[in-house]
C-alpha positions as CSV (number, residue, x, y, z in Angstrom):
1,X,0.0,0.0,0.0
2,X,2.8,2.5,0.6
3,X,4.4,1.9,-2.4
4,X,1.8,2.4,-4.6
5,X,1.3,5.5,-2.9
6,X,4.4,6.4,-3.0
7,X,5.0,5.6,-6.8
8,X,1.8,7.2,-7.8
9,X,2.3,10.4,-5.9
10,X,6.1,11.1,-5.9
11,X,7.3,8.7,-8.9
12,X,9.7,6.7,-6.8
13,X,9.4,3.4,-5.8
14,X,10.8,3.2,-2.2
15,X,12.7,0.7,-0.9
16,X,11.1,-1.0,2.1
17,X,13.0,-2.3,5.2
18,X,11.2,-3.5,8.4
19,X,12.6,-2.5,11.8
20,X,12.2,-4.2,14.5
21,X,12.9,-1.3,16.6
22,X,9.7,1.0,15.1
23,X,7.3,-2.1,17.2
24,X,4.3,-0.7,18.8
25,X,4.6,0.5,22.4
26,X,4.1,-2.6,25.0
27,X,1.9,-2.1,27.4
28,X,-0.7,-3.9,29.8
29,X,-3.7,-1.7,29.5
30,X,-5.3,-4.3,32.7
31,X,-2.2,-2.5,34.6
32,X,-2.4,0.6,34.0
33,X,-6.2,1.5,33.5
34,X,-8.9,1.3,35.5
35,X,-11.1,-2.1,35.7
36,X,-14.6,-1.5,34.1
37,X,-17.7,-0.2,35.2
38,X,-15.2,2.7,34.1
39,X,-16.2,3.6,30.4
40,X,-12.4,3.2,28.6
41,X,-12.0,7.0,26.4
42,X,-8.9,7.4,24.1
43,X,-8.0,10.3,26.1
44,X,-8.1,8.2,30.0
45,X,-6.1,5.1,27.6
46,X,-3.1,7.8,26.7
47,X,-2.9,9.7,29.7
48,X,-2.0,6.1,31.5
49,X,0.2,4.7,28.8
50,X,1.9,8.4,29.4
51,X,1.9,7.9,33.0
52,X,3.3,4.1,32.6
53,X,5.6,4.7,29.7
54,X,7.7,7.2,32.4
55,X,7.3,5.5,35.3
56,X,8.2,1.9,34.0
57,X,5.2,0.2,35.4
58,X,2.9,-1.5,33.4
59,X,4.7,-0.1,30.0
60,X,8.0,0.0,28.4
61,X,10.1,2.4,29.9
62,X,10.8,5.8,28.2
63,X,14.4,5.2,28.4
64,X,13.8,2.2,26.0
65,X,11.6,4.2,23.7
66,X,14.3,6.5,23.1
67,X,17.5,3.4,23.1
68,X,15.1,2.3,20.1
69,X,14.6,5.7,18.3
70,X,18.2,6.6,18.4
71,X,19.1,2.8,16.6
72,X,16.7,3.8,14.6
73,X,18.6,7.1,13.3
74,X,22.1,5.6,13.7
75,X,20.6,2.8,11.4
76,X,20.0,5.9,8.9
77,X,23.1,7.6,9.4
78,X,25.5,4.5,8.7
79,X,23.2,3.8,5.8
80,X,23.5,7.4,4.4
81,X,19.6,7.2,4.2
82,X,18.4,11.1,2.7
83,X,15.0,10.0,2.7
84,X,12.8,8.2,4.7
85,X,9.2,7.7,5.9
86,X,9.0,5.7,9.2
87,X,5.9,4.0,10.0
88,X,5.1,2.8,13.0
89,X,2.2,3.4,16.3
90,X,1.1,6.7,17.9
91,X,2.9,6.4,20.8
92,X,6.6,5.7,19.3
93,X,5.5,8.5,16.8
94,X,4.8,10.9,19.6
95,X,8.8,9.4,21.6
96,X,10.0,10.0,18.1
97,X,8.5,14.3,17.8
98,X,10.4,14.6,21.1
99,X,13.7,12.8,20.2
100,X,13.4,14.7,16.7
101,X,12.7,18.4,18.6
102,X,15.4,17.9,21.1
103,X,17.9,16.6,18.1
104,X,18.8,13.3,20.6
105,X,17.5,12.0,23.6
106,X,16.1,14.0,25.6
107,X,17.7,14.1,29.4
108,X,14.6,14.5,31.1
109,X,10.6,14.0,29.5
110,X,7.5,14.6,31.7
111,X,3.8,13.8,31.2
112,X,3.3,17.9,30.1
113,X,5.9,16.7,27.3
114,X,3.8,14.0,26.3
115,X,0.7,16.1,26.2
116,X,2.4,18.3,24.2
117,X,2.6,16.0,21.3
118,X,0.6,15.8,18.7
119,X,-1.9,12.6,18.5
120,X,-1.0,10.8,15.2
121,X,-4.1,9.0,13.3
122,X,-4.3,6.8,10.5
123,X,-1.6,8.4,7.7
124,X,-0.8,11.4,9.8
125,X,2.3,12.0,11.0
126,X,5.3,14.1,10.6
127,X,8.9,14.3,8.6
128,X,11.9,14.9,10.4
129,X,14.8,15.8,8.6
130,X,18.3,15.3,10.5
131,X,20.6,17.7,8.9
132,X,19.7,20.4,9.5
133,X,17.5,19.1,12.0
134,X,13.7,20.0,10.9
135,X,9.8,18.6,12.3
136,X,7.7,19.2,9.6
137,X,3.6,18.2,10.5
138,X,2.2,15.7,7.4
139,X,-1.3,15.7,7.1
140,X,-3.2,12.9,6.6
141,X,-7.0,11.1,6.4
142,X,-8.4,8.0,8.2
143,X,-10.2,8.1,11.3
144,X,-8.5,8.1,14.7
């Protein structure tokens, strides 16, 4: 599907790689989200994977979002990638925005950080370009 897209709209065919480090996110939403008669809202689902994702418990650990980000970009560098679109789940996506604003990994990333980031839906996103370093919003369609 992306490489139609890709051919149709930009005239290249891209050359497709898998990553094992762009996986989704693990977490244990039975861990880290209150047991029903509570009604489950997107919004109450990311505020705990935030809440989780720093604190370790019931998530993968922010540290190790941002170990896998930056193999991600050495990856890119050692390959002298120019181009690249990297696909993955909202919650990388939004690891990745803050690695990409802060050019690295970040020393320290709080829950107002994460809040901060944009939501990414279904082919939304963003580019980030590493020299010189640039975050540039893509807009997409799809539903969230």
């Amino acid at each position: 599907l992306i490489a139609d897209y890709t051919k149709e709209r930009f005239q290249k065919t891209p050359l497709i790689s898998v990553l094992p480090e762009l996986r989704e996110v693990r977490f244990d939403l039975r861990e880290i989200y209150a047991s029903p008669p509570q009604k489950i809202d997107i919004q109450g689902v990311n505020q705990a994977v935030f809440r989780a994702t720093l604190s370790g418990k019931g998530a993968e650990p922010i540290s190790s979002l941002y170990n896998r980000i930056n193999r991600i970009f050495k990856t890119l560098s050692d390959e002298k990638v120019q181009e690249a679109a990297l696909i993955t789940h909202d919650f990388l996506m939004r690891a990745v925005e803050l690695y990409a604003d802060r050019k690295g990994i970040p020393r320290e990333t709080t829950h107002e950080d994460l809040l901060r980031t944009r939501r990414n839906s279904y082919l939304c996103g963003f580019a980030v370009q590493t020299e010189p370093w640039k975050v540039s919003p893509l807009e997409g369609g799809g539903a969230e």
